[in-house]
N, CA, C and O atoms as a GROMACS GRO file, in nm:
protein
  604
    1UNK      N    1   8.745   7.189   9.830
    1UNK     CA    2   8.649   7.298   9.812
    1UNK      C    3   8.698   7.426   9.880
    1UNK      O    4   8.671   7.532   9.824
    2UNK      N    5   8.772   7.428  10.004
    2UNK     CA    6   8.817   7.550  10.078
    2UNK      C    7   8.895   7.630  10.001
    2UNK      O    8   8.888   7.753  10.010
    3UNK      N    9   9.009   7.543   9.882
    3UNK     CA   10   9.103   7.602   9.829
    3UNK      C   11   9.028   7.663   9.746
    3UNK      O   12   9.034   7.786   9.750
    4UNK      N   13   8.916   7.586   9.622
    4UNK     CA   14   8.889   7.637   9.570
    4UNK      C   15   8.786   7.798   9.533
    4UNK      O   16   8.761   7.858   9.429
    5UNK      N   17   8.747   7.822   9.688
    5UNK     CA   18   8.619   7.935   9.760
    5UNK      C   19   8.755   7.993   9.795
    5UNK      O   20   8.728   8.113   9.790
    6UNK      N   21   8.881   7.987   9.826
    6UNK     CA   22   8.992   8.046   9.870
    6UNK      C   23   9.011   8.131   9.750
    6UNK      O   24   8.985   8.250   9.766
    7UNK      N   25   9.049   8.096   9.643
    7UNK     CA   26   9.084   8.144   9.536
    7UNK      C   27   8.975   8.234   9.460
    7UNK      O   28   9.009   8.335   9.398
    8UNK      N   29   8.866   8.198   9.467
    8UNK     CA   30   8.783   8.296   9.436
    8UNK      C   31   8.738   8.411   9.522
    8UNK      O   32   8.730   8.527   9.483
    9UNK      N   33   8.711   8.369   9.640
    9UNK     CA   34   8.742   8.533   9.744
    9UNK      C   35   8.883   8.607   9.665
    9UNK      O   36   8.845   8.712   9.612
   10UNK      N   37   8.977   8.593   9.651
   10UNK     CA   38   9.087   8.631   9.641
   10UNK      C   39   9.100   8.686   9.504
   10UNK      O   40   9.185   8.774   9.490
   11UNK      N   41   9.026   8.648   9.391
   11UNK     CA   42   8.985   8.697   9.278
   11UNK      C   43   8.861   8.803   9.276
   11UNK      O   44   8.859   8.906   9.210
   12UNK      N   45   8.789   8.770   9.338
   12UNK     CA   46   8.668   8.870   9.362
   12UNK      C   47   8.749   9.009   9.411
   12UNK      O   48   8.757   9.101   9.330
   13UNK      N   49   8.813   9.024   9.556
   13UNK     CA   50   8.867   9.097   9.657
   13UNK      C   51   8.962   9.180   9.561
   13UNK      O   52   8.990   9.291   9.606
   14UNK      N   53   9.014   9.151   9.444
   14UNK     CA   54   9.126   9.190   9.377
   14UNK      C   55   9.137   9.268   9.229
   14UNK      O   56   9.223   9.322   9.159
   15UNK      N   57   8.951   9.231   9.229
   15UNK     CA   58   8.881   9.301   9.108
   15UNK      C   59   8.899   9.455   9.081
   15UNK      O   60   8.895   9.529   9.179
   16UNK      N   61   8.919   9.507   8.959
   16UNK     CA   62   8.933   9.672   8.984
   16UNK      C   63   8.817   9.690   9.008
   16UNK      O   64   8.730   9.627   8.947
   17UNK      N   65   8.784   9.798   9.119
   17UNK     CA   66   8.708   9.880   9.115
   17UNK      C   67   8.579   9.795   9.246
   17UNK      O   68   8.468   9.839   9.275
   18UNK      N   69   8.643   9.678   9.295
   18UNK     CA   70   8.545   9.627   9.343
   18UNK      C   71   8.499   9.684   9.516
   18UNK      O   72   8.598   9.710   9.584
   19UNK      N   73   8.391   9.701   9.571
   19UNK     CA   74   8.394   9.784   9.643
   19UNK      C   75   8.292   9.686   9.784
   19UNK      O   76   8.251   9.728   9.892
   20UNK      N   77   8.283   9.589   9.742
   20UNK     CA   78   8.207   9.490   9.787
   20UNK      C   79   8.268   9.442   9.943
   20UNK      O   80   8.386   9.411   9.932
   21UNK      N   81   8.224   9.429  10.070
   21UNK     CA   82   8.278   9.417  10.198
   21UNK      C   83   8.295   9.276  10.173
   21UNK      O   84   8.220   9.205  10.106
   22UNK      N   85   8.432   9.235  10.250
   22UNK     CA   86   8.498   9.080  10.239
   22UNK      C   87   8.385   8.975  10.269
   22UNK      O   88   8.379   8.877  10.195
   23UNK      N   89   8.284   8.988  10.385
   23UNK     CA   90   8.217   8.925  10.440
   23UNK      C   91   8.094   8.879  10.343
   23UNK      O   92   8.040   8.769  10.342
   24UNK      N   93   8.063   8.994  10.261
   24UNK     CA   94   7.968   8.959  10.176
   24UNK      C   95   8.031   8.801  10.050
   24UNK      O   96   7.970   8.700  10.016
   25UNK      N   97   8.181   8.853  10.012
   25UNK     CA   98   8.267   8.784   9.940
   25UNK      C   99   8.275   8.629   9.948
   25UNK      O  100   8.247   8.537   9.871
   26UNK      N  101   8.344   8.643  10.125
   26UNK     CA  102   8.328   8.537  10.204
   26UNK      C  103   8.233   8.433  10.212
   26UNK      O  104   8.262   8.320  10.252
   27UNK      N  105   8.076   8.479  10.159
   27UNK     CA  106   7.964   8.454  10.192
   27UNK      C  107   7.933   8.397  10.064
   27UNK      O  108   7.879   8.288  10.045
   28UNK      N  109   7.966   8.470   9.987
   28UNK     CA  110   7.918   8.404   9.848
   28UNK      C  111   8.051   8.267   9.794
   28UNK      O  112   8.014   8.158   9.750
   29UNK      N  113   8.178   8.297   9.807
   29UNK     CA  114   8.240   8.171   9.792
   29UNK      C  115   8.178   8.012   9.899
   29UNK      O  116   8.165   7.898   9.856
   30UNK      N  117   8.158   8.044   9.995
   30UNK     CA  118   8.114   7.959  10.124
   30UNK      C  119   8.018   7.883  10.013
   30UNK      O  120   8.056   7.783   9.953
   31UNK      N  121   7.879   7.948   9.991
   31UNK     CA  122   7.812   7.883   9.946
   31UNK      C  123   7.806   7.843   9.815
   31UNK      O  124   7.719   7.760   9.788
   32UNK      N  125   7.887   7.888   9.714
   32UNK     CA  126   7.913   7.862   9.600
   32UNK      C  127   8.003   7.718   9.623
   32UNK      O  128   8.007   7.632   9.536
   33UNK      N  129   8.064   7.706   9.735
   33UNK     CA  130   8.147   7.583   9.754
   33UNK      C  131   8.054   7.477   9.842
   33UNK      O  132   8.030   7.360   9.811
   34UNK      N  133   8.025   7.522   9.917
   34UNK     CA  134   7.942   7.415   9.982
   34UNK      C  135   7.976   7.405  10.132
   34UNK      O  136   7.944   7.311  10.204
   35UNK      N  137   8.060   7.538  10.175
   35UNK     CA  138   8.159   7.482  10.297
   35UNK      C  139   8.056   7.498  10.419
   35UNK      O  140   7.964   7.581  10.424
   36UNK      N  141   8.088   7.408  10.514
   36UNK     CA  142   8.055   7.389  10.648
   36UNK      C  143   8.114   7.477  10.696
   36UNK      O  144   8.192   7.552  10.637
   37UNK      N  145   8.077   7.480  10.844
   37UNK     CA  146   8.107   7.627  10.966
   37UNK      C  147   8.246   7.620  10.983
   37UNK      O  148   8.297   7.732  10.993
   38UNK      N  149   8.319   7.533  10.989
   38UNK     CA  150   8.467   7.497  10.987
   38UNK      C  151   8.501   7.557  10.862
   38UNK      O  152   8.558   7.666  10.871
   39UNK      N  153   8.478   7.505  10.735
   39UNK     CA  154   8.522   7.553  10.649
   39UNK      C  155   8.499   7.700  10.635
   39UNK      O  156   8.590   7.781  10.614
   40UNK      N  157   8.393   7.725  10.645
   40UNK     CA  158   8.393   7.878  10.666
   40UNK      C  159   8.448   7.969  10.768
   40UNK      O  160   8.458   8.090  10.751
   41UNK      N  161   8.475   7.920  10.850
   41UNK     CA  162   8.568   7.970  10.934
   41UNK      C  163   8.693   7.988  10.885
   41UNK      O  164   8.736   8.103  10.890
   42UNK      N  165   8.788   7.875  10.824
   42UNK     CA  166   8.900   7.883  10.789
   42UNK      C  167   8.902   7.958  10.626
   42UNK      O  168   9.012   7.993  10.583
   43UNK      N  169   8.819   7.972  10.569
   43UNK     CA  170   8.832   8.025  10.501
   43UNK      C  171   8.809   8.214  10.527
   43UNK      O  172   8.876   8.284  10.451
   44UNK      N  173   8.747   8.263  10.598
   44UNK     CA  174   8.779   8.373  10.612
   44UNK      C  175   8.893   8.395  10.709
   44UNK      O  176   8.965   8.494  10.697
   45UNK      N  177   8.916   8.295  10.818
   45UNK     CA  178   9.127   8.346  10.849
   45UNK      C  179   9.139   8.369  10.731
   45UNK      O  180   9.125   8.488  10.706
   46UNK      N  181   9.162   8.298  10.634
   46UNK     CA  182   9.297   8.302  10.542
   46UNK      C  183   9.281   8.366  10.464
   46UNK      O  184   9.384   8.403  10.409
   47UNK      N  185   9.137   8.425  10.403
   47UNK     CA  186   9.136   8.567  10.304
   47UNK      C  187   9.160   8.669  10.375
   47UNK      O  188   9.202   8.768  10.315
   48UNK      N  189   9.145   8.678  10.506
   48UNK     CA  190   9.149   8.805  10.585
   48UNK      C  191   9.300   8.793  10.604
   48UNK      O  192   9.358   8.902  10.598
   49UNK      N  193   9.370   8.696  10.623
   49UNK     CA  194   9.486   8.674  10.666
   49UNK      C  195   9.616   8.766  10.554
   49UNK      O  196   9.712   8.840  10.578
   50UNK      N  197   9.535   8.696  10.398
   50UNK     CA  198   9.658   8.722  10.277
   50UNK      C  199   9.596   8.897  10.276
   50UNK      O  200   9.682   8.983  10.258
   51UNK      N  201   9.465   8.938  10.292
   51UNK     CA  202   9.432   9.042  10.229
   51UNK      C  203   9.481   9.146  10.345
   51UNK      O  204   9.520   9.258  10.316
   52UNK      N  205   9.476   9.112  10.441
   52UNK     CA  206   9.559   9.235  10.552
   52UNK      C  207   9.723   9.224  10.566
   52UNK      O  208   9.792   9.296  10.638
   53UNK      N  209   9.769   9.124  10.488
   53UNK     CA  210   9.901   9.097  10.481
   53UNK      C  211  10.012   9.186  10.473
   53UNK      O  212  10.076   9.144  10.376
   54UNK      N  213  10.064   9.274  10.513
   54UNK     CA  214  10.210   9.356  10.441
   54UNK      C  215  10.291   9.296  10.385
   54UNK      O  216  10.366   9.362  10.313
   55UNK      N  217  10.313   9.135  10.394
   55UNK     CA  218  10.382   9.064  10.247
   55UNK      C  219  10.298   9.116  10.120
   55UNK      O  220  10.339   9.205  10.046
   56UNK      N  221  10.173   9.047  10.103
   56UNK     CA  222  10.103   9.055  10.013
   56UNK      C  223  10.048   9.151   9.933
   56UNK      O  224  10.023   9.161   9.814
   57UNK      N  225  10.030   9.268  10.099
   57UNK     CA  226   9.946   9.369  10.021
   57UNK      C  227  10.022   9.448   9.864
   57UNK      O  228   9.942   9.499   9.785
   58UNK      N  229  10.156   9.452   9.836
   58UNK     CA  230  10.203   9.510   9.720
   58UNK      C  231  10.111   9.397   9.569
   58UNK      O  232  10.083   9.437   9.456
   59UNK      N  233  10.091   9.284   9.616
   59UNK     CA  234  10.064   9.210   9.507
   59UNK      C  235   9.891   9.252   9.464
   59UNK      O  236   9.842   9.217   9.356
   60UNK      N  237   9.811   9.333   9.568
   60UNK     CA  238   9.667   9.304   9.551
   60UNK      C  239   9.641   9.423   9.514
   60UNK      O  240   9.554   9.446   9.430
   61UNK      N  241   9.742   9.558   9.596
   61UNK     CA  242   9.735   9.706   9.556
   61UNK      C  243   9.758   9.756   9.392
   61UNK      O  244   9.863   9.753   9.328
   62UNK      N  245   9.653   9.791   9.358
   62UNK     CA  246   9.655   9.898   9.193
   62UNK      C  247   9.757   9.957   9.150
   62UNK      O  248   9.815   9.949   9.042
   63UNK      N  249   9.782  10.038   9.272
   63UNK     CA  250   9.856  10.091   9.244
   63UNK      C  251   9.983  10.099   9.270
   63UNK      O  252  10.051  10.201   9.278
   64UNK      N  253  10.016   9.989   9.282
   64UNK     CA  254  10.175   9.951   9.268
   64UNK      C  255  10.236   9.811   9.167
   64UNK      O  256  10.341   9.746   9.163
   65UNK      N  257  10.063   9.813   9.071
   65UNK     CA  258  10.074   9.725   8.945
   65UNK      C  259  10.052   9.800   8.811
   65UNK      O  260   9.978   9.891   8.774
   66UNK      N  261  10.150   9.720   8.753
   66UNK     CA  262  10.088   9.799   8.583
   66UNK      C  263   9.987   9.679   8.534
   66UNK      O  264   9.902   9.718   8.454
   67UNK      N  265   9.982   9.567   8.562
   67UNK     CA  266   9.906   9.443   8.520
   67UNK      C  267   9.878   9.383   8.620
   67UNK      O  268   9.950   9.394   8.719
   68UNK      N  269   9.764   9.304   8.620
   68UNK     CA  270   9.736   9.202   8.688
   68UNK      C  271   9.680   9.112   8.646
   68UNK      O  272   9.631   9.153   8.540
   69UNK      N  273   9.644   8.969   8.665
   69UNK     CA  274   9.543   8.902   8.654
   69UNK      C  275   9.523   8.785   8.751
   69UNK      O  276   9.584   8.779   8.857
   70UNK      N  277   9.436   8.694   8.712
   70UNK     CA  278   9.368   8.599   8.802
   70UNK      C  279   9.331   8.497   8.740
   70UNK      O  280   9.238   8.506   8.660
   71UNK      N  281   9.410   8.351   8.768
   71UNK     CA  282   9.350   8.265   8.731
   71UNK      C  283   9.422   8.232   8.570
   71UNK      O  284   9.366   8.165   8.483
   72UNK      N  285   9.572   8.302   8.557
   72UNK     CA  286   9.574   8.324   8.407
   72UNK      C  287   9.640   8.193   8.357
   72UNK      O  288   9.755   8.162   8.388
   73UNK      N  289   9.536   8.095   8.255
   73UNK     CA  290   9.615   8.023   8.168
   73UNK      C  291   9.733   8.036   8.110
   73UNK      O  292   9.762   8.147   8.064
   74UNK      N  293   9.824   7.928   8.098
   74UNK     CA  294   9.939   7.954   8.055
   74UNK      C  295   9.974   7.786   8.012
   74UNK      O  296   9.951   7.688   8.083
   75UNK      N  297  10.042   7.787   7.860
   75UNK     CA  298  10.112   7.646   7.873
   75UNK      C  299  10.251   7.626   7.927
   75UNK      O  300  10.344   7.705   7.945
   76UNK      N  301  10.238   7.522   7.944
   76UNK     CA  302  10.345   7.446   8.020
   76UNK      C  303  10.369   7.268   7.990
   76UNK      O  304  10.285   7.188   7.949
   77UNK      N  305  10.532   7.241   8.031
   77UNK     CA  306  10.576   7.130   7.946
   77UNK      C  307  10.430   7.044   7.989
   77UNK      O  308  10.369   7.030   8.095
   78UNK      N  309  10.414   7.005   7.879
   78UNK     CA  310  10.261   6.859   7.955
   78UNK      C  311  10.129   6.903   7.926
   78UNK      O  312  10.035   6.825   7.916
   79UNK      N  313  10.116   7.053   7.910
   79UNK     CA  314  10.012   7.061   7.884
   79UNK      C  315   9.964   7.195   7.947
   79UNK      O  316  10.046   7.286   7.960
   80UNK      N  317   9.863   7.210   7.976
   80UNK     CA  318   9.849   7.385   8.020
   80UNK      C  319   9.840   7.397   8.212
   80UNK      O  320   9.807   7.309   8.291
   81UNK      N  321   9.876   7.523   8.236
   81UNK     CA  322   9.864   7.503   8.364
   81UNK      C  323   9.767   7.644   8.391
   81UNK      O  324   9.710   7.701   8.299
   82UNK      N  325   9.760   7.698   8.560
   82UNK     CA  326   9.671   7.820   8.562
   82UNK      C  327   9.744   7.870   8.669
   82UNK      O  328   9.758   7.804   8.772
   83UNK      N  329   9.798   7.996   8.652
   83UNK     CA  330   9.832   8.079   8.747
   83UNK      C  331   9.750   8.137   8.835
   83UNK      O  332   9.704   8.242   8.791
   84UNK      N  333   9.709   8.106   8.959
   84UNK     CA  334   9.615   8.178   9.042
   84UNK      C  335   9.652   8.320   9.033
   84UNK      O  336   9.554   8.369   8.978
   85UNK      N  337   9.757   8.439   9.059
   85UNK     CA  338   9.766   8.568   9.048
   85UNK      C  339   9.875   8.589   8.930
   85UNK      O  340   9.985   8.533   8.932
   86UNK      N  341   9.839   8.664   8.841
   86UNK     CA  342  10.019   8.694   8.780
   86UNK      C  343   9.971   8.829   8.796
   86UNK      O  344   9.853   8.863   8.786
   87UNK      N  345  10.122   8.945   8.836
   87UNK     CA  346  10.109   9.092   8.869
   87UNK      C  347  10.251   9.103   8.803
   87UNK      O  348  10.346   9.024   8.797
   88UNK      N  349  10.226   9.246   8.748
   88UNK     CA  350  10.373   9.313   8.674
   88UNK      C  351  10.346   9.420   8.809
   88UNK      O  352  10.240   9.475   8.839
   89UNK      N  353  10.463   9.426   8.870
   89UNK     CA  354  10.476   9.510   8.945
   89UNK      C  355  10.551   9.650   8.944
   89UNK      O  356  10.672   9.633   8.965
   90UNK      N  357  10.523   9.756   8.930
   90UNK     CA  358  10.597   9.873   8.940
   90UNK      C  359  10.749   9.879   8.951
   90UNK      O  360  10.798   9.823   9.050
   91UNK      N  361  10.803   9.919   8.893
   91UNK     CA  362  10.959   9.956   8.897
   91UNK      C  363  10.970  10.051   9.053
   91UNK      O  364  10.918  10.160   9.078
   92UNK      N  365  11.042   9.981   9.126
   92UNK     CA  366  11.084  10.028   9.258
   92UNK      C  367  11.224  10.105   9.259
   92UNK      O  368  11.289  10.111   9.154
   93UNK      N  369  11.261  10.150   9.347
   93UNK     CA  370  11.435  10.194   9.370
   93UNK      C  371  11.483  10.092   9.354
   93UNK      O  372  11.584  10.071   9.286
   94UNK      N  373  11.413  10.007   9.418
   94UNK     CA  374  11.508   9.822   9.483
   94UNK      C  375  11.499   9.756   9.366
   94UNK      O  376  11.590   9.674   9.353
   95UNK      N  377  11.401   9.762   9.249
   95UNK     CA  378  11.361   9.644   9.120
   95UNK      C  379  11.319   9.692   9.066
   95UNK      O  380  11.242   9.776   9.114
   96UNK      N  381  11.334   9.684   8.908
   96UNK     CA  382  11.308   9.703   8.791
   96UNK      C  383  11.112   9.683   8.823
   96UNK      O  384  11.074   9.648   8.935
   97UNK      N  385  11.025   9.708   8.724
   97UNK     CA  386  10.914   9.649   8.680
   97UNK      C  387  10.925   9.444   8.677
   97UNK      O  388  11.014   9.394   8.609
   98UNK      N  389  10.878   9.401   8.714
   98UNK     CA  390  10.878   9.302   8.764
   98UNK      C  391  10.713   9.212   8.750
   98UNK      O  392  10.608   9.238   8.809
   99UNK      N  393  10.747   9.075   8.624
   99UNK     CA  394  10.582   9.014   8.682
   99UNK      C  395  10.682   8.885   8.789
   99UNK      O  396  10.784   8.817   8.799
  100UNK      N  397  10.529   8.929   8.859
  100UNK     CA  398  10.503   8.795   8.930
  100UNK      C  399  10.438   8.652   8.939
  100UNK      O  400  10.333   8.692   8.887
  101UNK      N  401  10.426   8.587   8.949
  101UNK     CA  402  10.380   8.435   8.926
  101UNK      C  403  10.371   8.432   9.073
  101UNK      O  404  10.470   8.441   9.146
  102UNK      N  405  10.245   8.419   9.114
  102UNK     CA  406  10.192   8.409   9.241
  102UNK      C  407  10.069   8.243   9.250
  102UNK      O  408   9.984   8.215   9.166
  103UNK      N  409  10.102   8.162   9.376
  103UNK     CA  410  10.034   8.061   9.453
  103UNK      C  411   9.992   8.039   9.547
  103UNK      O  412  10.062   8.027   9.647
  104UNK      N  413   9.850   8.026   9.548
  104UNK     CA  414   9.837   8.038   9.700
  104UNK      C  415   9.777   7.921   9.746
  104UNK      O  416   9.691   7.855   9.688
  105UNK      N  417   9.833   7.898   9.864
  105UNK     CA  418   9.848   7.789   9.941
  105UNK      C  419   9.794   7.795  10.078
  105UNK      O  420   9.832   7.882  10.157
  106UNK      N  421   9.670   7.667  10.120
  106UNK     CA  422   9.632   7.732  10.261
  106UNK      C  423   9.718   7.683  10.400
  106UNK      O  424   9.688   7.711  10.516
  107UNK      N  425   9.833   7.602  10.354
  107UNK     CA  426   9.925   7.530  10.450
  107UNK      C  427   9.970   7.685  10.506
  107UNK      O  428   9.947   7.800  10.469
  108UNK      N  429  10.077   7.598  10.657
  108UNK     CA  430  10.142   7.759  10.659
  108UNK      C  431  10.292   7.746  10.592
  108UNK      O  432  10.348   7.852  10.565
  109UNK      N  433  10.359   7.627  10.566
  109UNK     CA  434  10.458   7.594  10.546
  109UNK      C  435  10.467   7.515  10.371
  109UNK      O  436  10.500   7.398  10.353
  110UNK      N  437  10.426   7.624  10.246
  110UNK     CA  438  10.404   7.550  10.144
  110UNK      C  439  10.542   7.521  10.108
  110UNK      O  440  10.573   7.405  10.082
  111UNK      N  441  10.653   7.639  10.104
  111UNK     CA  442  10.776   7.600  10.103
  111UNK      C  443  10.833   7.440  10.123
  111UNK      O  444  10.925   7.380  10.065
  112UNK      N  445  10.775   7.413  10.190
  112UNK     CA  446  10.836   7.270  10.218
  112UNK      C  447  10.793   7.132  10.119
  112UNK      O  448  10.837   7.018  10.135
  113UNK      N  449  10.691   7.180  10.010
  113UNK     CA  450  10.680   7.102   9.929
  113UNK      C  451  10.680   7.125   9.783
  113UNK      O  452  10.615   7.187   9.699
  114UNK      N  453  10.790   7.041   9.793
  114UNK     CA  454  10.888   7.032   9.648
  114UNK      C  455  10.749   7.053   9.506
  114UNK      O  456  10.758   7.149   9.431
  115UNK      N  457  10.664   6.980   9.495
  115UNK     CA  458  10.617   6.944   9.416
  115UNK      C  459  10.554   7.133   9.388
  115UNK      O  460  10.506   7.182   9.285
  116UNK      N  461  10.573   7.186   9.496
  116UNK     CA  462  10.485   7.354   9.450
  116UNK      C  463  10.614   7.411   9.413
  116UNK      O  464  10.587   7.527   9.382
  117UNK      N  465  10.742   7.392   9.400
  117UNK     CA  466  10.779   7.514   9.398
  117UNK      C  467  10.815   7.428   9.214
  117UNK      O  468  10.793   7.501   9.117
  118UNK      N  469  10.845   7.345   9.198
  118UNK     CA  470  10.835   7.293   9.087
  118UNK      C  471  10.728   7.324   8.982
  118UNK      O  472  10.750   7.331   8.861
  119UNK      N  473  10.591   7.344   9.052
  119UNK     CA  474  10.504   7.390   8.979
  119UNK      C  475  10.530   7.519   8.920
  119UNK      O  476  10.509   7.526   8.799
  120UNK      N  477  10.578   7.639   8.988
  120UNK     CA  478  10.665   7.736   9.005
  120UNK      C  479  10.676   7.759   8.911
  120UNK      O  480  10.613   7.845   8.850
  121UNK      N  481  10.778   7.676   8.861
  121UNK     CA  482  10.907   7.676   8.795
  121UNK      C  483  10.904   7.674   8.648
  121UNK      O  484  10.981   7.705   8.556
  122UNK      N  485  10.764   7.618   8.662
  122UNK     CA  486  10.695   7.540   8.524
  122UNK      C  487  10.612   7.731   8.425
  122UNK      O  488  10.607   7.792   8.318
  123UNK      N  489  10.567   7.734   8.582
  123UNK     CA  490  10.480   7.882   8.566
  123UNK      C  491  10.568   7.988   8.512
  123UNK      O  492  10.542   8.043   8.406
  124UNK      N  493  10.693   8.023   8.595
  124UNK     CA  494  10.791   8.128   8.585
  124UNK      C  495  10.850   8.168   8.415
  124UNK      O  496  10.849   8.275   8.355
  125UNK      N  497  10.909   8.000   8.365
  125UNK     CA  498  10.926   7.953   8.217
  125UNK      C  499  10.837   8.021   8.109
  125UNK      O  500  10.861   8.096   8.013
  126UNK      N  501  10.737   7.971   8.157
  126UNK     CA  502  10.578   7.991   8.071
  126UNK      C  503  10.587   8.179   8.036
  126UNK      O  504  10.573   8.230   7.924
  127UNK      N  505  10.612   8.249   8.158
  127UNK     CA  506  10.565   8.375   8.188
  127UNK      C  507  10.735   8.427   8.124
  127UNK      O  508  10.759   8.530   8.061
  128UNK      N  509  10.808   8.348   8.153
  128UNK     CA  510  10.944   8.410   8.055
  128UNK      C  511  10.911   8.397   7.910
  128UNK      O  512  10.902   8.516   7.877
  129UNK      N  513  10.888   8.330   7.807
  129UNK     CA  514  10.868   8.255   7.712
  129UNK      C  515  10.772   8.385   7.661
  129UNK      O  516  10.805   8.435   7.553
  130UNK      N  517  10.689   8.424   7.711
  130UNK     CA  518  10.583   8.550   7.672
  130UNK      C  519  10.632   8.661   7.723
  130UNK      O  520  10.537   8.739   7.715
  131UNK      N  521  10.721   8.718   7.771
  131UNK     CA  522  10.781   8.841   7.810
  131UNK      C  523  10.945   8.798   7.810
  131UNK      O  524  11.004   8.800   7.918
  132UNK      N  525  11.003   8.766   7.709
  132UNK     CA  526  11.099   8.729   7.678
  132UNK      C  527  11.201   8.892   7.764
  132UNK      O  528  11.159   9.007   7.780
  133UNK      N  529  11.326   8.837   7.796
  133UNK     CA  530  11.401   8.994   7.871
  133UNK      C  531  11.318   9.052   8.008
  133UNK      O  532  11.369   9.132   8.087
  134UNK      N  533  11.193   9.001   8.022
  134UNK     CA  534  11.184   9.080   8.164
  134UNK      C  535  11.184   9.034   8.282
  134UNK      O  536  11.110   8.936   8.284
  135UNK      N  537  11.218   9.049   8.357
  135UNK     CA  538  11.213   8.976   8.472
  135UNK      C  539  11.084   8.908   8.517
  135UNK      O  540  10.977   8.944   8.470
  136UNK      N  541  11.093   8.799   8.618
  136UNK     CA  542  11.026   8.692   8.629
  136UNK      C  543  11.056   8.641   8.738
  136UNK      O  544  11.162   8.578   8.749
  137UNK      N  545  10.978   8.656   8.831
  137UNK     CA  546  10.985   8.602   8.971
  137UNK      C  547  10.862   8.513   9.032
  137UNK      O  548  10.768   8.488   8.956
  138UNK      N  549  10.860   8.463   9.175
  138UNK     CA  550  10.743   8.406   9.167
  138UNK      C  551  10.745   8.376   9.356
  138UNK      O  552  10.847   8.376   9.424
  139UNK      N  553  10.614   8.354   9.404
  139UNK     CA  554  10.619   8.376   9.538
  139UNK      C  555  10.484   8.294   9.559
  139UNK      O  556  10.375   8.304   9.503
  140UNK      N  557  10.546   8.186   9.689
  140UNK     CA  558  10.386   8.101   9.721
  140UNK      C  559  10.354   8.241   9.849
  140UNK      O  560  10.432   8.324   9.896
  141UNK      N  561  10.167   8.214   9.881
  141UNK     CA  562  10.124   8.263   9.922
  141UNK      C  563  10.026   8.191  10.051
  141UNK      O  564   9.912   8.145  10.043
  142UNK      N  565  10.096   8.198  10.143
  142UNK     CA  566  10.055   8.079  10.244
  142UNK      C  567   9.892   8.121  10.288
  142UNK      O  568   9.833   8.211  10.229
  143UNK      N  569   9.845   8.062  10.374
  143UNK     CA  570   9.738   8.062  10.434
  143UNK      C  571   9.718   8.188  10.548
  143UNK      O  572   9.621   8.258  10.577
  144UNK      N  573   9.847   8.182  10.595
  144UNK     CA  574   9.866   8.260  10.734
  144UNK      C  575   9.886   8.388  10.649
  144UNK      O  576   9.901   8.478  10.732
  145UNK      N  577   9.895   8.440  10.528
  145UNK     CA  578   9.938   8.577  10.492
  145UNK      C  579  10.090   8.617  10.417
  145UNK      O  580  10.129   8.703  10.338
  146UNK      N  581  10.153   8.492  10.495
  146UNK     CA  582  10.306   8.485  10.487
  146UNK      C  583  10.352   8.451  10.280
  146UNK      O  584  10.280   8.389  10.202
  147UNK      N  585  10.440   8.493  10.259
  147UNK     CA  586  10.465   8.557  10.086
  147UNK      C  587  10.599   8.537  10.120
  147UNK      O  588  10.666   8.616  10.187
  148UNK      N  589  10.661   8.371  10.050
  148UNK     CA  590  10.798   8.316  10.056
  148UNK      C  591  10.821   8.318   9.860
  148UNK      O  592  10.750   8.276   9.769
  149UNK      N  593  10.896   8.358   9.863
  149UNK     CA  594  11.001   8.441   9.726
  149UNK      C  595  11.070   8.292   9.683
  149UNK      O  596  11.163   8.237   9.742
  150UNK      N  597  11.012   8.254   9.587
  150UNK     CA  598  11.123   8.158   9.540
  150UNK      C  599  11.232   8.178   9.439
  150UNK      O  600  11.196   8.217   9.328
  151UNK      N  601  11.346   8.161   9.458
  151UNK     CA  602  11.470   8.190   9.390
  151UNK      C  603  11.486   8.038   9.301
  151UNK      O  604  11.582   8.019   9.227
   0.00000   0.00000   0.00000
């Protein structure tokens, strides 16, 4: 349930135009999930954590996206899967326009399990396959804020 009140703060927080204070956010995933004082506790670290992030913040900011979304279906070998964030990101000095395939994870160390970055991998494909030629990257999104780049 944490992950899942995780992911919806994080969809709410990311809405255009949304102007709504985290706590109120916070408040409504909590009880939409069911979480206890623990859970609610850890769940606002970790939205406060990704959303004050300087890894992250390029992925949540407007304006350093031409696209975004949340939650976006996509198939994949087996059957369909769901991207918690995909973002086309602005053409930088450093990178072309760029989507992302974003996961977020409330471990602090998701890197370390194979089975996510595989999921990844599955996602990245999917998001090539529909933007055939553009680049395609993808990055878990830990608990602590921390935004590890998978190659």
């Amino acid at each position: 349930q944490l992950g899942e009140a995780l992911h919806r703060v994080l969809e709410w927080a990311s809405q255009p135009g949304q102007s709504q204070p985290l706590e109120l956010l916070l408040s409504g995933a909590s009880q939409a999930f069911g979480l206890d004082a623990a859970g609610r506790d850890q769940l606002a670290r970790s939205a406060g954590a990704i959303l004050a992030s300087y890894q992250a913040r390029p992925f949540f900011d407007p304006a350093e996206l031409l696209w975004a979304g949340n939650e976006v279906p996509v198939a994949i070998a087996g059957g369909e899967g769901r991207i918690d964030r995909l973002v086309q990101r602005r053409a930088t000095a450093a990178e072309p326009a760029t989507w992302w395939v974003l996961d977020y994870k409330l471990g602090l160390k998701p890197e370390a399990v194979p089975a996510y970055r595989e999921q990844l991998r599955g996602y990245v494909a999917a998001v090539q396959s529909l933007q055939p030629g553009e680049p395609v990257r993808a990055a878990l999104i830990s608990g602590s804020g921390r935004v590890v780049v998978l190659d």
